[in-house]
LUMDO-761322 format. One record per residue (C-alpha): residue in one letter; z, y, x. Coordinates in steps of 0.1 Angstrom, whole numbers, plus 5000, padded with zeros to 4 digits. Layout:
AZYX ...
% end
This chain:
X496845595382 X497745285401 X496445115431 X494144865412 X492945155382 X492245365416 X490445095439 X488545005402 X487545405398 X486545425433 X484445075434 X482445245401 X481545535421 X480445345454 X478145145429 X476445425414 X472545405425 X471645645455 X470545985449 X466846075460 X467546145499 X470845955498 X471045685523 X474645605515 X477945715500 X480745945516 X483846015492 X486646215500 X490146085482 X492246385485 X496046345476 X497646645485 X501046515477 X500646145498 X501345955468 X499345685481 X499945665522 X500945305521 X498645205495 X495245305516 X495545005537 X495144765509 X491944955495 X488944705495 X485844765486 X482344565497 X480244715520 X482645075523 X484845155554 X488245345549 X488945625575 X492145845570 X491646205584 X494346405596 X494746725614 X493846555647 X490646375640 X488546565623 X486146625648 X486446255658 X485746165619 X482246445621 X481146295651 X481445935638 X479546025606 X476846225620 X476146045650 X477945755663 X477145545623 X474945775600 X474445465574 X477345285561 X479345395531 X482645535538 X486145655517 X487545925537 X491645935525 X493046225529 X496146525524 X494146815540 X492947085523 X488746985528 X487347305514 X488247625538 X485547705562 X487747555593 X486847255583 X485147085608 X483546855576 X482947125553 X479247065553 X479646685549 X481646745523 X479546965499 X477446705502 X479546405494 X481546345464 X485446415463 X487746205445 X491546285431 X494146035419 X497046185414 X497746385381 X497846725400 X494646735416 X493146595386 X494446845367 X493147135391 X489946975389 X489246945350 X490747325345 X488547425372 X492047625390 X491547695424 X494147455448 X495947695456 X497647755427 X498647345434 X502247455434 X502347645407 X501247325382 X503047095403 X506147315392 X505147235355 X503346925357 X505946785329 X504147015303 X500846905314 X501946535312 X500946545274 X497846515264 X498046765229 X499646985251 X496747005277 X494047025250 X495547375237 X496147475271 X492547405278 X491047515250 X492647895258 X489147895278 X490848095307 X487848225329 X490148345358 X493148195366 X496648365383 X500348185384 X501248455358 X497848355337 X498948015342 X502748095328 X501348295300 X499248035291 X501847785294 X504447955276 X501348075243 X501047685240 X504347585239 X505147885208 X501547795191 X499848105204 X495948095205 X495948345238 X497848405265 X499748735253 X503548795262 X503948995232 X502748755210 X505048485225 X508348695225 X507548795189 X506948385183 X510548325197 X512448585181 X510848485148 X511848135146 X515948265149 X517848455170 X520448185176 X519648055212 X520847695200 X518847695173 X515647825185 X512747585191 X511147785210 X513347845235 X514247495234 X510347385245 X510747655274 X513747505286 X512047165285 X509147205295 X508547535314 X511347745336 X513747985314 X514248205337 X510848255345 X510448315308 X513648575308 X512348745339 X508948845321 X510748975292 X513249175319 X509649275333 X508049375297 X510949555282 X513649655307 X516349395292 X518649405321 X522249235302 X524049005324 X524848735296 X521048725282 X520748625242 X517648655213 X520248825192 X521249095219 X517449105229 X516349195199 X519149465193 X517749585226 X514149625215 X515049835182 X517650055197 X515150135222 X512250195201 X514450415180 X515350645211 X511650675213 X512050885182 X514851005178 X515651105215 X518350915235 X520651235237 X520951205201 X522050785202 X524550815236 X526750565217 X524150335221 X522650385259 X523850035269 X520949895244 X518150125257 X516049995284 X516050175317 X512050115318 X509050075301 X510150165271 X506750265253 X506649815252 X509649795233 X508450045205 X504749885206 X506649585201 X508649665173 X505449855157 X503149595158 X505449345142 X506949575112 X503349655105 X502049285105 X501149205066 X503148855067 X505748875097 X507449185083 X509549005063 X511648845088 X512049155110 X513349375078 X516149105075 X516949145116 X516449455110 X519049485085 X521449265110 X521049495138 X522349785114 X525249655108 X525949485140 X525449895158 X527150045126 X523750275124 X525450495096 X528150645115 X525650785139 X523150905113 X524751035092 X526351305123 X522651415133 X520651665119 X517451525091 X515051705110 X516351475141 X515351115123 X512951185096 X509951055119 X511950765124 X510550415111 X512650145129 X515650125105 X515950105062 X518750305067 X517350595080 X515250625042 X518650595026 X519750895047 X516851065036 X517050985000 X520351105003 X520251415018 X517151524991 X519951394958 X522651554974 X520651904979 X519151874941 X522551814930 X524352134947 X521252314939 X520152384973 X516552434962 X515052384996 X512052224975 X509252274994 X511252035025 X512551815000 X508551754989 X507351735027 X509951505032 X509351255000 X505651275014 X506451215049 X507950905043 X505150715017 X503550615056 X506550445072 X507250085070 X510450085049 X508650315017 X507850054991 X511349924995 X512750244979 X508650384967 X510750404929 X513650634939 X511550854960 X509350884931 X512250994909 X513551194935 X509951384936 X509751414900 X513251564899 X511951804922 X509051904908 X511452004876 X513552174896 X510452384909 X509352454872 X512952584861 X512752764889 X509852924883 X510852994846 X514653024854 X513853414836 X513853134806 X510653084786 X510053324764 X509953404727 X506153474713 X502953444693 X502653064681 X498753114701 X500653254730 X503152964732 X500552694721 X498352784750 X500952834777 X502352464767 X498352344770 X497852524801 X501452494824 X504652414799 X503252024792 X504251914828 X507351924820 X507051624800 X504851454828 X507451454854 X510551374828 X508851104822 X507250994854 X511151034864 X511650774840 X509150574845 X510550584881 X514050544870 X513650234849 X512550034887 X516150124898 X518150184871 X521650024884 X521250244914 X523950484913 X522250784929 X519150784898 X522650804878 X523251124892 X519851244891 X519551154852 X521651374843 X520551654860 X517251554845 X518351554814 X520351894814 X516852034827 X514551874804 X516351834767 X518952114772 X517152404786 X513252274785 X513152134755 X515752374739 X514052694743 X510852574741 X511052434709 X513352674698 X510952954700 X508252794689 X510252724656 X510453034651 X507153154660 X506052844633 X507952994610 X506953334613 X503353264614 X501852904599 X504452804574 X501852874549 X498752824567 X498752534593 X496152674619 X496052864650 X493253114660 X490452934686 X491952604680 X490452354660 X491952174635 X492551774634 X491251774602 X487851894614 X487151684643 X484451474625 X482551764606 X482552004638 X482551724668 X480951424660 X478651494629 X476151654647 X475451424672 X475751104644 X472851274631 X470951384660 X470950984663 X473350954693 X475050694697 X479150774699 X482350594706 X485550694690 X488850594709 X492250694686 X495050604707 X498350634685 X500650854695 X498750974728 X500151314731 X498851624755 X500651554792 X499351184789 X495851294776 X495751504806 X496551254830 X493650974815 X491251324814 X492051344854 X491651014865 X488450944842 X487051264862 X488451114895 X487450764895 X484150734877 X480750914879 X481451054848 X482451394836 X484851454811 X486551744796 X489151804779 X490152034748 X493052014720 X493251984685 X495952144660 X497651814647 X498251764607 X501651804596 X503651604595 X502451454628 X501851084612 X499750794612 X498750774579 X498051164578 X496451194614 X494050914617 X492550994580 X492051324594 X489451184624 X487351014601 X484051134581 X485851304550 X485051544525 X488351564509 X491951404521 X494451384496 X497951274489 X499651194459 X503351164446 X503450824463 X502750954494 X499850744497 X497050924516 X493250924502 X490350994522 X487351064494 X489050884470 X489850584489 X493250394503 X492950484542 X495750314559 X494950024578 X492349974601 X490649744576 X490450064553 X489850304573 X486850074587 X485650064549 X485750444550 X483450474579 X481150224570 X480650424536 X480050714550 X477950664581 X474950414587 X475650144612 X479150204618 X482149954630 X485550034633 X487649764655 X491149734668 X491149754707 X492449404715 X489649254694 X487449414719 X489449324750 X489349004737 X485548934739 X483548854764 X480549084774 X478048894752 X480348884726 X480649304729 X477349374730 X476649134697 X478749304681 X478249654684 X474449574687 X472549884665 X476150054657 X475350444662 X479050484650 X482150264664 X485150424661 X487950174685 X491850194675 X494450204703 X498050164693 X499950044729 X502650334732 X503450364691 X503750014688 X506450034714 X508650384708 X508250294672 X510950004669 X514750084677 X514449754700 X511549894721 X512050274720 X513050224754 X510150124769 X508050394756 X507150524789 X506450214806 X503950154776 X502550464782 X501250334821 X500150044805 X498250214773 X496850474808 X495250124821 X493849994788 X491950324780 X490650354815 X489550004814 X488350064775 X485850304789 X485150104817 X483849874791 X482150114766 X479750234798 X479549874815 X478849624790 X477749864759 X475850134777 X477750424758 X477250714773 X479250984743 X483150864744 X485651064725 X489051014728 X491751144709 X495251084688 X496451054654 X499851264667 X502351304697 X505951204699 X509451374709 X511151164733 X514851194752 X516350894773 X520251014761 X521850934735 X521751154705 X524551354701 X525551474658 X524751824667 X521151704670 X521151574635 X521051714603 X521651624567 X519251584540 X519751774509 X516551784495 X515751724464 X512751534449 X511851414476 X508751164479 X509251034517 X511951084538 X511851014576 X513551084610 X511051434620 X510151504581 X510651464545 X507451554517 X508951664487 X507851854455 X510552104457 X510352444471 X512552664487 X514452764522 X516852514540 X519252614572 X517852414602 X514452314586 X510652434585 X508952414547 X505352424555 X502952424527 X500752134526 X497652344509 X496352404544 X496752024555 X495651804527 X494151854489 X497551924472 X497451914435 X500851814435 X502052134457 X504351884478 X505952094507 X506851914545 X510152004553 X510551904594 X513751994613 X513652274637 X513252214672 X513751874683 X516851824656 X516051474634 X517351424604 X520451164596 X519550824583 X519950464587 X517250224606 X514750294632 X514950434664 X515850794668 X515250854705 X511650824699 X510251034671 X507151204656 X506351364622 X507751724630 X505652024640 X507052034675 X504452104705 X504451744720 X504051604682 X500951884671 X499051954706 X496251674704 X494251594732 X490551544730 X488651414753 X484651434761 X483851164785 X479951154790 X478750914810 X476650984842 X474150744862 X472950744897 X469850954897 X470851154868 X471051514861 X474551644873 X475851254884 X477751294919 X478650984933 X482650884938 X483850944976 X486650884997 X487251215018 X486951165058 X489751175083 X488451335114 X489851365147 X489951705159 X490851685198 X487751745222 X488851585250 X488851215255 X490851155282 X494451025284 X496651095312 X500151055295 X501650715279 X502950955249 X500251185233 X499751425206 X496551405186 X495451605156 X493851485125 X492051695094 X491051535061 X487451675053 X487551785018 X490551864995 X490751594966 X489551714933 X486851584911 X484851304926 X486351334958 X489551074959 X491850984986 X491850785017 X494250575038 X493550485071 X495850325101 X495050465133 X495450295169 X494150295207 X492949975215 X490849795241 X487349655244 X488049355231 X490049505202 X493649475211 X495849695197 X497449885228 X499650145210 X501550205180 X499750225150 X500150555128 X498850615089 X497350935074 X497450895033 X494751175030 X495551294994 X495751654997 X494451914970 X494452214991 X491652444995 X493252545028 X492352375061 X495152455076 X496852265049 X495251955057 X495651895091 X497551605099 X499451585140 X500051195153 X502351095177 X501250765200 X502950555228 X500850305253 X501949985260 X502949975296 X500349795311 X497149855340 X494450055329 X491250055341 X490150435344 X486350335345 X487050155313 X486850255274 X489450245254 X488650325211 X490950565191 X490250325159 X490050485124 X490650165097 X490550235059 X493350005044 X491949965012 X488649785030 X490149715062 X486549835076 X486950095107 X484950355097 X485550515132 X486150425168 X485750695193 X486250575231 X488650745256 X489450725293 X492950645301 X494450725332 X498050705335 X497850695378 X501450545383 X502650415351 X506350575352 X509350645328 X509251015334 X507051035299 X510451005282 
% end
């Protein structure tokens, strides 16, 4: 303000009416930095005296006022401090009005800060000389204020902070790049507050104590010290130049809370990355010990390690398998998982074969076809789960030299020894036993699904869904059967049929529908009652015939409609049988074949979703769902041994996995099964199918993906009973997340670094699913004050013991109030609700470094 703007300001005020009781004006001009000494003189207002008070007259100036002239107006200038309770005019001023003209006091004033703090703005009255920039400082709403408050809140503003928080603003710096030059940031602090000031707080927070001070060496600073944290600084000696000398809890908080931020994460991976390189992290992991570093979370390197260790001991066959599992598991909580989620996963499922030929390494043995048919239903299908869960797995990373490795060991464990004695002795058990009658004791047959399931209820007038899903074989019937039981308040079981040979479409599906008779002819044509049944058009005529208000209807027509649509159309339908054909349509071309296990997720989705719909938007309760057949599937390359010739002769259809032919007799390497116990056979046409997994040679179509044989993954048919259950109903039991309880009884903390322990309240099974929650200590106000740790409870054990869970947490270095609470909080990441916050008292006394 100038001399006119202030005598103009100060007239306005002298103007205002009197106040009830007021006889006259008094105002106090205080400029505490004399910007105006030689300007007071020419102050000239009607009717108001100027006085100037110094240390000298004050009681002059009180006795004048009070006694000697007690009713003219007067501006008192002044440099004094008028408010302390020496003043001899401290009463006469509370009751007067005080006035401030220089940018300062006004300052002071508007922010309510007491004056002595003056200095402290004075220092940075060029930030406050901006009027954006004092609107955000203002609107912090700072209730108390302190030179550091003041700095803090100077230094949120200037990095676009919305409180005064150190962390926050280091984090905002670092961010924007770690080249000083270049950094805005640090530019704007530079300008417009006091670097040092700035690098003395960070030497204050995090014990960064380098002579020549840089983001880049900062930040190397903050992530080797966070890493001693776990790893212990014996271990990293090569590095003790980068690990602060105190409060080094801040610098792991700090790199915690910004690797676990949902957004910011993916500029610290990349620094991350840099500082890697930059302290050539390998050549000191890869001397330690992986029960040293596998808690670790700072560095991606330290998963590589890991991932490397686990291939290396699967590949020398150090079958440590139960620490290669706790490991795998171990890491699915730290920061750095997702970026390598698909080679642990094939890692685990290499494992998990390794545990199975372990278990079997005897070899599986020769038997009864019952005997071998139920010990493939009950334990041998897994096999085929995780080879292809490997795959699934594999086909995420499939340049990645290490899955190289792994695939072949995979492959040596699953199509040389798996598959090779398992279908070898089934073979022969085949051929021992069923050649000439295609059944199995306690097992139902494919052909008499309709008569024996689904008849009884048609007529009973129950309403029932029929889901075929093409080439859904056992292992992935299992896992849909699981997750149906899991995920919805359903129950479903789950049972197999005896597939038809040869394990085809146009034999299997006319096998599932209402039939009297199936037949085939010379053509190889199948006839259900007398009619054409392939195609779903068909196969829909067939079941209308046959059953009162029936429908038949591909999947996709159905996934296609819209709820209104779905419930017109099966409206009065007692009958709808739904066709599913997502993995055949797939392994079925030589161009696709490939994919067959990625179609398989997919096809996992669609039928869970199918059901979804059936009890949603048509109220079905009775679902079946079934297959027309399995597959055989191998990733490798075929090699000629695995091939055979044809020679025979008459033959009516010849195929990869079988050939039908009116001749027979007994051929090397192949199964003749009579067809009598199948189909009608007039035409006494015998199924000749390779033994084992051999196929036979022929030009076209794929060959790495085959059915039509009488293997165990082509003829065990899953069926499933899903019945749907309401709330209220008989036997319904409502879907929950199990509980993560702390198990500690005291609630005081008088460490920085603690031990807490953990126990997940129910083993998962049936109904009972898993739950992730991120724990932290935080404040009253909900600050996080410590690193924040993650339980993924997911374990199956009926053993307690087995599902406890022991966290590790670091306090920031900060005050604590020991009167105050502090919440252990319990957050479910799937909702982000805290579904538990249990208070503690923390007293640390003296915060120290001897916690380390």
């Amino acid at each position: 303000m100038n001399i006119n703007q202030i005598e103009s300001a100060l007239t306005d005020i002298f103007n205002e009416p009197l106040k009830e009781g007021e006889q006259r004006k008094i105002v106090f001009w205080v400029d505490k930095d004399n910007e105006f000494t030689e300007d007071i003189e020419r102050i000239n207002i009607d009717g108001v005296k100027v006085l100037t008070l110094t240390d000298c007259n004050q009681f002059h100036t009180k006795y004048l006022l009070e006694e000697e002239d007690y009713t003219s107006s007067y501006l008192i200038y002044t440099n004094l401090e008028i408010g302390v309770e020496d003043n001899w005019l401290a009463d006469t001023v509370f009751y007067s009005k005080t006035f401030y003209a220089d940018r300062i006091s006004l300052i002071l004033s508007e922010l309510h800060i007491d004056p002595s703090l003056r200095v402290v703005i004075k220092k940075y009255e060029r930030f406050f000389n901006n009027k954006e920039r004092f609107k955000k400082f203002s609107a912090l709403n700072i209730e108390s204020y302190s030179e550091e408050i003041i700095e803090l809140a100077i230094m949120s503003v200037l990095c676009n902070i919305k409180t005064p928080d150190f962390e926050a603003v280091l984090k905002a710096v670092l961010m924007d790049t770690l080249d000083d030059k270049e950094n805005k940031y640090l530019s704007l602090l530079v300008k417009f507050f006091d670097i040092e000031v700035f690098w003395t707080y960070v030497v204050n927070h995090y014990g960064y104590n380098c002579e020549e001070k840089s983001l880049k060496t900062l930040f190397i600073h903050l992530m080797v010290t966070s890493f001693s944290q776990t790893v212990g600084e014996d271990n990293i000696k090569d590095m003790k130049d980068f690990v602060a000398n105190r409060n080094k809890s801040n610098a792991l908080v700090f790199i915690d809370h910004w690797m676990h931020h949902k957004t910011d994460f993916v500029i610290f991976d990349e620094y991350a990355e840099m500082v890697e390189r930059e302290i050539q992290l390998p050549n000191i992991i890869n001397n330690l010990p992986v029960e040293t570093f596998k808690q670790a979370d700072t560095f991606p390197y330290i998963d590589r390690a890991i991932i490397i260790y686990i291939a290396n001991g699967l590949i020398t066959q150090l079958e440590d398998f139960e620490e290669y599992t706790r490991l795998i598991k171990l890491r699915r909580v730290k920061h750095y998982y997702d970026n390598f989620a698909s080679i642990y996963e094939a890692l685990y499922y290499t494992v998990k074969m390794q545990e199975f030929y372990q278990e079997h390494r005897q070899g599986i043995p020769q038997g009864r076809a019952i005997d071998l048919y139920q010990s493939y239903v009950k334990e041998y299908y897994l096999m085929d789960t995780y080879y292809r869960k490997f795959y699934v797995a594999y086909d995420e990373e499939s340049n990645h030299d290490l899955l190289k490795k792994l695939k072949t060991l995979v492959e040596d464990l699953y199509t040389n020894w798996y598959m090779g004695e398992l279908s070898t002795n089934w073979s022969q058990a085949v051929e021992s036993e069923m050649t000439q009658d295609w059944s199995l004791p306690g097992v139902k047959n494919q052909q008499n699904f309709y008569s024996s399931i689904i008849d009884s209820k048609v007529r009973n007038g129950d309403r029932v869904f029929v889901v075929v899903s093409d080439a859904m074989r056992y292992e992935i019937g299992i896992e849909l059967y699981e997750r149906l039981n899991s995920e919805t308040m359903g129950t479903c079981e789950v049972e197999t049929l005896l597939g038809v040979v040869p394990s085809i479409t146009k034999l299997g599906m006319p096998s599932l529908l209402p039939h009297k008779d199936i037949y085939i002819d010379t053509n190889a044509r199948v006839f259900v009652d007398g009619k054409d049944s392939s195609g779903v058009e068909n196969r829909k005529k067939i079941i209308e015939s046959k059953v009162d208000d029936s429908i038949a209807v591909h999947f996709q027509d159905v996934l296609a409609m819209n709820k209104a649509g779905r419930r017109e159309t099966f409206k009065g339908k007692k009958l709808i049988y739904i066709y599913h054909d997502t993995i055949d349509a797939m392994g079925d071309k030589a161009s696709t074949e490939v994919y067959t296990f990625n179609a398989v997720e997919t096809a996992l989705d669609q039928l869970y979703d199918l059901v979804k719909i059936i009890r949603d938007d048509l109220s079905g309760t009775n679902v079946f769902i079934t297959a027309d057949h399995g597959f055989l599937y191998q990733r490798d390359a075929l090699e000629e041994s695995d091939k055979i010739g044809q020679d025979s002769k008459n033959a009516i259809e010849v195929k990869r996995r079988y050939i039908l032919s009116k001749e027979q007799r007994e051929v090397s390497g192949q199964l003749a099964i009579n067809l009598s116990s199948v189909v009608r056979n007039e035409q006494q046409i015998t199924a000749y199918v390779p033994k084992a997994t051999l196929r036979y040679k022929m030009q076209g179509t794929g060959i790495n993906f085959v059915h039509g044989g009488a293997s165990l993954q082509e003829v065990v048919v899953p069926l499933l009973s899903f019945r749907n259950k309401r709330t209220g109903q008989k036997g319904a039991k409502a879907i929950k997340k199990v509980d993560i309880k702390l198990t500690n009884t005291t609630r005081k903390i008088t460490n920085s670094i603690f031990n807490l322990e953990f126990f997940q309240t129910e083993k998962v099974e049936d109904k009972i699913t898993p739950r992730t929650v991120v724990i932290y200590m935080a404040d009253d106000e909900g600050n996080v004050i410590s690193n924040e740790e993650t339980i993924i409870g997911d374990r199956p054990f009926d053993n307690p013991a087995d599902r406890t869970f022991k966290l590790r947490f670091i306090l920031k270095s900060i005050s604590y109030d020991r009167d105050k609470p502090y919440y252990l909080t319990i957050r479910d990441t799937e909702t982000s609700v805290v579904v538990e916050k249990i208070p503690f008292n923390i007293n640390l006394g003296i915060i120290s470094d001897f916690d380390f």
